[in-house]
C-alpha positions, 0 to 999 in steps of 0.5 A: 512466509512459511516458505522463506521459514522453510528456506531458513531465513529467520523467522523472527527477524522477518516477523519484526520486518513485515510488522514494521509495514503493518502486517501480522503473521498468524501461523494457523491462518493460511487464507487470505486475509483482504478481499477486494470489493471493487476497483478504482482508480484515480490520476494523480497530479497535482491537485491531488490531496497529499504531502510532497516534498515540492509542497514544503519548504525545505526547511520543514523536511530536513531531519523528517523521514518515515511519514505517514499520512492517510488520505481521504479520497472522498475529497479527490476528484472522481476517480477515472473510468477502468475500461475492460482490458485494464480491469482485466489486468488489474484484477489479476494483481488482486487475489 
C-alpha cells in the first residue's frame, strides 16, 4: 500500500476500502502477515455446501445483497489430488 500512498491516492479513503474486506493496514509491518501451510482443493458442484442463488426461491433474495457465510469444508467431500505441475502453479500464487 505504501506505494499507491506514494502515487497519491488517499490514504484514508483506501484504508476504509480494504477494511471493508477484512484487512488491516498496520504502517510499521511490512512483512507478510499469512503463511501457508499446505494446499487443497476441492471440485465444486453441486453438492458442494453454500448458498446460491439457484437454491433459493426468489422471493428470499430480492432486496439481499452483500452476504457472507463461512463454510465448513469438513463436511465437503475430500478434496481432490493436486498433481505436480498444478502444485507448482499454485504455489506461485501463495507467498
Amino acid at each position: 500500500m505504501r506505494e499507491l500512498f506514494a502515487a497519491g491516492v488517499d490514504k484514508q479513503a483506501l484504508i476504509r476500502k480494504v477494511s471493508q474486506y477484512g484487512y488491516t493496514f498496520e504502517s510499521d509491518v511490512d512483512a507478510a502477515r499469512f503463511t501457508s501451510r499446505g494446499i487443497r482443493l476441492w471440485h465444486v458442484s453441486n453438492n458442494f455446501p453454500g448458498l446460491t442463488r439457484a437454491r433459493l426461491p426468489e422471493a428470499a433474495t430480492r432486496g439481499v445483497s452483500r452476504v457472507s457465510y463461512y463454510v465448513d469444508l469438513d463436511v465437503a467431500d475430500r478434496p481432490v489430488s493436486v498433481d505436480g505441475d498444478a502444485r507448482t502453479d499454485i504455489e506461485r500464487w501463495i507467498p
